[in-house]
C-alpha positions as CSV (number, residue, x, y, z in Angstrom):
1,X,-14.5,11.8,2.9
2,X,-13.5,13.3,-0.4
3,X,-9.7,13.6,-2.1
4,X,-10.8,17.4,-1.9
5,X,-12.2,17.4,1.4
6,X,-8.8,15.8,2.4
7,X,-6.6,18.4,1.1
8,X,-8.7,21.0,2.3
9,X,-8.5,19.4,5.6
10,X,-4.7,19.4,5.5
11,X,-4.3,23.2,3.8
12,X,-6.2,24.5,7.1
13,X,-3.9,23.0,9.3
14,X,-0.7,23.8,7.3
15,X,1.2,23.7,10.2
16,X,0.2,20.2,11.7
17,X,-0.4,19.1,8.1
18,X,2.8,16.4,8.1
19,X,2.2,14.9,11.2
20,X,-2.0,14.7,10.3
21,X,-0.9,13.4,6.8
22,X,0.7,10.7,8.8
23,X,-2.3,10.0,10.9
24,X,-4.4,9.1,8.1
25,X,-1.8,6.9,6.1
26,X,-2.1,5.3,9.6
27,X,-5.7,4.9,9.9
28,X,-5.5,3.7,5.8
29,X,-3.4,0.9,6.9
30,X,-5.2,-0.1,9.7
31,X,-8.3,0.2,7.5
32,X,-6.8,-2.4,4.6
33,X,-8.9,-1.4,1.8
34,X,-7.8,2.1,0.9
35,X,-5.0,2.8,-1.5
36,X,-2.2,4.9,0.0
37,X,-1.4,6.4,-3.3
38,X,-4.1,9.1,-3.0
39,X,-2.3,10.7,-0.1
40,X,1.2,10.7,-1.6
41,X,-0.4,13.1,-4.4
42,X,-2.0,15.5,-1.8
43,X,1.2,15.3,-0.1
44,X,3.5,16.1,-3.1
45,X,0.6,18.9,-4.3
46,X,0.8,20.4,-0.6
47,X,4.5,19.8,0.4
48,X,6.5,19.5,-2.9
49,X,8.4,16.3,-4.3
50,X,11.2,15.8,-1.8
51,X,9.0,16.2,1.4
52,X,5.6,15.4,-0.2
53,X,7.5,11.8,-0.2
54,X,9.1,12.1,2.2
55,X,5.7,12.2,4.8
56,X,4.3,9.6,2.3
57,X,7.2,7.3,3.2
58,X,7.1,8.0,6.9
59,X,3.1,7.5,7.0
60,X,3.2,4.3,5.1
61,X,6.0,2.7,7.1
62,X,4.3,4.0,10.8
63,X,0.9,2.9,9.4
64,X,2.6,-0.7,8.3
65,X,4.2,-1.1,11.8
66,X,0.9,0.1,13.6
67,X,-1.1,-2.3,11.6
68,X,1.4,-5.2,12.0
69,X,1.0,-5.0,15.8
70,X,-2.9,-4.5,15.7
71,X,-3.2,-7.4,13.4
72,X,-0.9,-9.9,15.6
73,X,-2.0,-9.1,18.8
74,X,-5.8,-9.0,17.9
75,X,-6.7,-11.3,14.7
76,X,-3.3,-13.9,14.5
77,X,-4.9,-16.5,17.1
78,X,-8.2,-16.4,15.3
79,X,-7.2,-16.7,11.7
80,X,-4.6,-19.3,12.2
81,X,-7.1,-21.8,13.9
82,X,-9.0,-21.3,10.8
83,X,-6.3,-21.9,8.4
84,X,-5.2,-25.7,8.5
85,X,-7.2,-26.1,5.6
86,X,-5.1,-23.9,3.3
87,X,-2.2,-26.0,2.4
88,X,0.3,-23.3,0.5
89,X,-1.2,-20.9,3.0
90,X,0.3,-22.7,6.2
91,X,3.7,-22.9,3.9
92,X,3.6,-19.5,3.4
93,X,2.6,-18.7,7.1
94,X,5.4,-20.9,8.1
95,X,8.2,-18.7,6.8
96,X,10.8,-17.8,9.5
97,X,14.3,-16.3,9.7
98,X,15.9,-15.1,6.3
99,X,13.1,-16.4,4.3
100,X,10.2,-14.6,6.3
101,X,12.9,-11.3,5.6
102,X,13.1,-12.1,2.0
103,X,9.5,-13.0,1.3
104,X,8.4,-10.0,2.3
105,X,10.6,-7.6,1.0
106,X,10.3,-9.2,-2.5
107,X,6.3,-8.5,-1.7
108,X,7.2,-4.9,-0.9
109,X,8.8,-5.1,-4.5
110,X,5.7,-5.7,-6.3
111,X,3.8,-3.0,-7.1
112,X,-0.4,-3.2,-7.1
113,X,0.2,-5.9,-4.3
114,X,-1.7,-4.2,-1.4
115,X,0.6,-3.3,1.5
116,X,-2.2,-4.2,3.7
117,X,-2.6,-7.8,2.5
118,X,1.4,-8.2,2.7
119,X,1.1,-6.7,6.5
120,X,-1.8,-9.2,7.3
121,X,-0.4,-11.9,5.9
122,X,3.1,-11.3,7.7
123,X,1.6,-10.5,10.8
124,X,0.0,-14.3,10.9
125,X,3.2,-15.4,9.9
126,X,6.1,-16.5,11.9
127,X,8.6,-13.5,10.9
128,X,9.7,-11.0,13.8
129,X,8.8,-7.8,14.4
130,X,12.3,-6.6,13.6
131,X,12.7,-8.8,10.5
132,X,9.5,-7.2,8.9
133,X,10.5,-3.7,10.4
134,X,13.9,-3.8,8.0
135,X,12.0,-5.7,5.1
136,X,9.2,-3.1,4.9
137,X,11.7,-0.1,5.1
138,X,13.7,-1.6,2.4
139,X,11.0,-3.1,0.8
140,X,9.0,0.4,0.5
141,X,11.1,2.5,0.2
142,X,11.9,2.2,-3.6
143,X,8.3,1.6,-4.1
144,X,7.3,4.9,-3.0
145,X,9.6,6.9,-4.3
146,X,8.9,5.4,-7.7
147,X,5.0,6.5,-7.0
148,X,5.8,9.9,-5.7
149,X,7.7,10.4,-9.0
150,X,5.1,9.0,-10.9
151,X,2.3,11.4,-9.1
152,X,4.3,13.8,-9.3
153,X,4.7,13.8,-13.6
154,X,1.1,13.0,-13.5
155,X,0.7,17.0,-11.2
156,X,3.2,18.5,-13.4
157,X,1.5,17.0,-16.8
158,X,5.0,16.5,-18.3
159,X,5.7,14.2,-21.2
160,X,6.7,11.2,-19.1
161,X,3.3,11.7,-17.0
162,X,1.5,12.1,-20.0
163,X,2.8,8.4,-20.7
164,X,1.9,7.1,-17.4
165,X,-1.4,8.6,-17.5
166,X,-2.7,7.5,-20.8
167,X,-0.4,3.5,-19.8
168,X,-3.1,3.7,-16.5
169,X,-5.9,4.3,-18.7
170,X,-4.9,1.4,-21.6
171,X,-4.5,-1.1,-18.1
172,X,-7.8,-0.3,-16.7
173,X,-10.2,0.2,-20.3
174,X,-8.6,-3.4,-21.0
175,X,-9.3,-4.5,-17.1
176,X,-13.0,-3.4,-17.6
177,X,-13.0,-5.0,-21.2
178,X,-12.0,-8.3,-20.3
179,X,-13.9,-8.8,-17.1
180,X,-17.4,-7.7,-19.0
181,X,-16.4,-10.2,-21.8
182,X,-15.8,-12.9,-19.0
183,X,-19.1,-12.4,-18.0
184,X,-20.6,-12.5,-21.4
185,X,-19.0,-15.4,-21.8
186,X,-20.1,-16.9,-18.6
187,X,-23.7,-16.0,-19.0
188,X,-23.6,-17.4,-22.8
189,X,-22.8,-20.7,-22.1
């Protein structure tokens, strides 16, 4: 499914579009692999800065809570049999109280850290379901904003999102740069 076929999705049902919107920020973090971000700028394009963030911010913490529950109940048994051999893993899965809180919410912090991967990896983990709750609402809650704002100059084409625009494109032609000179280099030698 397209960005476009998304949107169009959404504009048809204007009037269930919030609660949909949140649906598929669900089914995103469920899913792992898809970036959220795409949604936060069909939400500020359909609903406006304030409320286009505000369903973004809703979605994503819903869709982290959902996924947090899917992932300990179904795959935390399984993976953590299969992780003795990880030593900093088992440290890190080993986290409890105040440090389990304070790990993840300086995760939540970091932006181009998947939230998935911070959900997964929490979920195996030994933090509660309230501790994470509070981390991940905290944690996010800056983090999206700071998107929303972002997408939002990017929409609106101002100055500052003519920055952020041409930054993203400096970051990813030197991302693509480096990792074909890594393989020249590999294949060289």
């Amino acid at each position: 499914m397209t960005l476009s076929a998304i949107e169009h999705f959404l504009n048809t049902y204007k009037d269930y579009a919030a609660i949909l919107s949140i649906l598929i920020n669900v089914l995103i973090s469920i899913v792992g692999i898809i970036p959220a971000w795409f949604l936060t700028a069909i939400n500020i394009k359909l609903f406006g800065f304030a409320d286009g963030f505000l369903v973004s911010f809703i979605g994503e913490l819903v869709g982290t809570f959902v996924s947090f529950i899917l992932y300990r109940k179904g795959l935390q048994k399984r993976f953590i049999s299969n992780s003795t051999k990880f030593k900093g893993l088992n440290r890190l899965l080993s986290l409890e109280g105040k440090e389990a809180f304070y790990g993840v919410l300086f995760l939540r912090f970091i932006p181009f850290i998947p939230s998935s991967l911070i959900t997964l990896f929490a979920a195996f983990g030994k933090i509660t379901w309230s501790s994470f709750m509070l981390a991940s609402l905290i944690g996010k809650l800056p983090v999206i904003l700071f998107e929303s704002y972002s997408v939002n100059q990017v929409l609106e084409f101002t100055l500052f999102g003519k920055v952020i625009l041409g930054l993203l494109i400096i970051v990813l032609l030197i991302y693509f740069y480096r990792k074909r000179f890594n393989v020249f280099v590999k294949n060289k030698i």
